[in-house]
N, C-alpha and C positions, 0 to 999 in steps of 0.2 A: 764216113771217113774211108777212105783210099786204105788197100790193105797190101798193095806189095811194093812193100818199102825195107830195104835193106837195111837192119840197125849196127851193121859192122862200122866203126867210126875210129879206128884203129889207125887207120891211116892221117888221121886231126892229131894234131899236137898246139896247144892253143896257149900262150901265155896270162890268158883270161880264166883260166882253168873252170868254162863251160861245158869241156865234150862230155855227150850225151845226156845233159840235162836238157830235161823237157819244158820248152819256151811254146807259151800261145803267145799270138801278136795279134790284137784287134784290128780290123780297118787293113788289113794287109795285103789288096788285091791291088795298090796302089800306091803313090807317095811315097811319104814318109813312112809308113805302115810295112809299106815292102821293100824302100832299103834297110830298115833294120831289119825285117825276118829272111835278107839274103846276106848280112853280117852277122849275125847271129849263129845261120847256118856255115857259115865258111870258120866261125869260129870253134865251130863241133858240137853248136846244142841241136837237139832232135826240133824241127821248127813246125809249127801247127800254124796254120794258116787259116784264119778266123775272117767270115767276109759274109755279104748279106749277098756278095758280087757273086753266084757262085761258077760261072762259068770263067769271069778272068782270076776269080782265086784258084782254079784246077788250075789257070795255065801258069800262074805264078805259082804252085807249088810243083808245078812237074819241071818248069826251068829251074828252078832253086834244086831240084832233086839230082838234075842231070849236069849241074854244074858247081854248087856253091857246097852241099853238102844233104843231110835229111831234111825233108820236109813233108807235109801231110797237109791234106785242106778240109777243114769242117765249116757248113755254112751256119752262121748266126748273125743272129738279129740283135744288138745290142741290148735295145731297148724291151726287147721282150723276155721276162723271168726264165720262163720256161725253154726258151730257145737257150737261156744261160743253165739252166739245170740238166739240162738234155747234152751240152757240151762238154762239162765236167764227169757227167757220167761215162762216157765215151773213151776221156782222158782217162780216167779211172780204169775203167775196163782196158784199155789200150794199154798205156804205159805205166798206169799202178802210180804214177809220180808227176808233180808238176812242179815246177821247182823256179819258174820263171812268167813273168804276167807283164805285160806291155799291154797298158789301155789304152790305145792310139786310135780308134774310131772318135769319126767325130764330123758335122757340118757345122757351115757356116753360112751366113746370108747377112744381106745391109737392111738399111733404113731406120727411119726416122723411130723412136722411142713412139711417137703420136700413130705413128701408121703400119710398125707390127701390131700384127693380127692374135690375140691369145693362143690360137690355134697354133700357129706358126713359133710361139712362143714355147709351147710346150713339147711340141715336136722337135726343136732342139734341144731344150734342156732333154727330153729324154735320153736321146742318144747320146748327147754331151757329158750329162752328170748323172742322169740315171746309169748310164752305160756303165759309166765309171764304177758307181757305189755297189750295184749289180755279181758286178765281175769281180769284185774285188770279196763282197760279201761270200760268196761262194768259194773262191779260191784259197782263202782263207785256210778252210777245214782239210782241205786237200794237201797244202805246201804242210800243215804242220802233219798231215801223214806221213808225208816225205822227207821230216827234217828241217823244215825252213823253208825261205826262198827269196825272191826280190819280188815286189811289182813295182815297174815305174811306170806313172801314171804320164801321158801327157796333155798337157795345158798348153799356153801360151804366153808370149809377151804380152795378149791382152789379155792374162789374168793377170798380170802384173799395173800396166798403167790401163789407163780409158780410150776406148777410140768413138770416136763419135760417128754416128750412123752405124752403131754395133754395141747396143746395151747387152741386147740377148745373148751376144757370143761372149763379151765380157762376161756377163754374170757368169755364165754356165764356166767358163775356162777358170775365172778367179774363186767360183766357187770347188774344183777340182784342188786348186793349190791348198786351199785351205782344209777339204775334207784327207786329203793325202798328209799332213801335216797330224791331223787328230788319229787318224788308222795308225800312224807312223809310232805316235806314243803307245797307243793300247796294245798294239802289237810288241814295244818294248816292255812294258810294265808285265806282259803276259807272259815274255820270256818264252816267245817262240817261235826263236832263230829268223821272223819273217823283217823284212826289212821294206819301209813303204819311201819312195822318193817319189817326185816330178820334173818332169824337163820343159822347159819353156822357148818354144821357136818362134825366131820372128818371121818375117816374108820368105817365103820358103819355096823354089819351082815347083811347084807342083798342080794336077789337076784341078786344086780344089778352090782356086780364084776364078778360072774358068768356067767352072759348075754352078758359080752364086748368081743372085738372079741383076746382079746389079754389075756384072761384068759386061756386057753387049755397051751397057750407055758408059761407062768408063772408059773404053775403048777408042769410042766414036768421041767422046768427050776428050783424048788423049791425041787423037788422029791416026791410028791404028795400035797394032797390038807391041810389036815391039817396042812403040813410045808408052805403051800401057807400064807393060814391065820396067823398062827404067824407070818411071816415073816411083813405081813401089821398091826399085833399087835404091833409088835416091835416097828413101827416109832413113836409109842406115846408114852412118858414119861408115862404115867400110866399102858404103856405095854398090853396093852386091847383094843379088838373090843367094842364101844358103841353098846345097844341094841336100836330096835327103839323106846323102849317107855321113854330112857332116852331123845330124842329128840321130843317124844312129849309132855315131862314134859317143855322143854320152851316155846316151843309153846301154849300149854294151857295157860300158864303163860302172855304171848303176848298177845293172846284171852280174856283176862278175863279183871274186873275192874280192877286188883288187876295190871295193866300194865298203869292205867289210863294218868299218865304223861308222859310215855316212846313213841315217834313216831322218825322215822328218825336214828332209833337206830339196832345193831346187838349184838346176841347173839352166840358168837362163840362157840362151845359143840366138843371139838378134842382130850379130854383127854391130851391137854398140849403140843399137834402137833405144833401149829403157835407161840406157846412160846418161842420155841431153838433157 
């Protein structure tokens, strides 16, 4: 981790009442990942910038530092234990507190249920739900050092309904809603201040339709790219791609006091997707 980082935050006045709580944000050199950890930071929390990316996570935490508010970047690998125990110790050493957990890393890819490969099966669930259970298993022992804390997990709209030609993304996202759901009580019943939600996005701008392996023939199939994207605007009743900072406007929301009584709970953001 980067070590010359200003923690004066005196100048944040935040109706969120986050300044100076210490937020990691998984998958944040990107998307959705990185407009919350630059609302976050504009809100006055210390923001850690968690990325397997590690050269555009330096340059997303040095712009977020030189304009949004603090930020810092540590490289990990979701899906690997040790790369998650190696990041907490850091956070520990570093700022003694962590108070805030966004698990937003996450792929995705198509096809047929008959022609994924196990490999390719496992390899998302890892990052997807391992990722998830991982991070959260860990952070756990740290927020109740601190006090408490929020994690919101993020899922999808297709943890909520099915989409065909995307078992594997389905399962791994619907089974995050539901593991968020069970952490959410034991964490109540344990009575220790931590509070577990999820956030559920539909088609969203971002890099990560463009990265899957079945976007080149969608495309061509569509008749270029900007017929691509309407075409994924359309499915929403409000006819529109979400940007990412409408999705980190719930998340903040979850983050803050101002979610005090909500644990156990999801916030669906799909433009009216899982409504028809």
């Amino acid at each position: 981790m980067s070590t010359n980082i200003n923690l004066d935050h005196s100048k944040h006045s935040s109706t969120f009442n986050i300044t100076n709580r210490v937020a990691l944000i998984t998958g944040a050199s990107s998307g959705i990942g990185k407009g919350i950890a630059k609302l976050l930071a504009r809100e006055g929390a210390i923001v850690i910038i968690a990325d397997i990316d590690e050269a555009q996570g330096k340059e997303v935490a040095s712009k977020i530092a030189a304009k949004e508010g603090i930020a810092d970047f540590i490289k990990l690998d979701v899906a690997d234990e040790a790369s998650w125990i190696n990041t907490y110790e850091s956070i520990a050493d570093r700022y003694q507190s962590l108070n805030i957990l966004v698990n937003n890393a996450g792929i995705a890819f198509g096809g047929s249920v008959t022609e994924v490969s196990l490999e390719d099966w496992r390899r998302l669930m890892a990052v997807n739900l391992d990722g998830v259970f991982l991070g959260t298993k860990y952070a756990i022992p740290l927020m109740q050092k601190s006090g408490g804390g929020s994690i919101v997990n993020v899922s999808s709209a297709s943890g909520i309904v099915g989409s065909p030609t995307a078992a594997a993304y389905c399962a791994s996202k619907g089974g995050v809603r539901l593991f968020t759901k069970a952490v959410a009580l034991e964490c109540a019943y344990a009575k220790n201040n931590i509070r577990v939600n999820s956030v559920h996005p539909g088609p969203v701008a971002t890099p990560m339709f463009e990265r899957g392996p079945t976007w080149g023939d969608f495309v061509k199939q569509m008749g270029g790219i900007e017929e691509a994207w309407k075409k994924i605007a359309e499915s929403t009743p409000l006819n529109r791609l979400a940007e990412p900072e409408e999705i980190a406007n719930a998340v903040l929301f979850l983050a803050s006091d101002l979610s005090s009584y909500i644990t156990g709970s999801e916030i669906i953001i799909d433009g009216g997707f899982t409504a028809q």
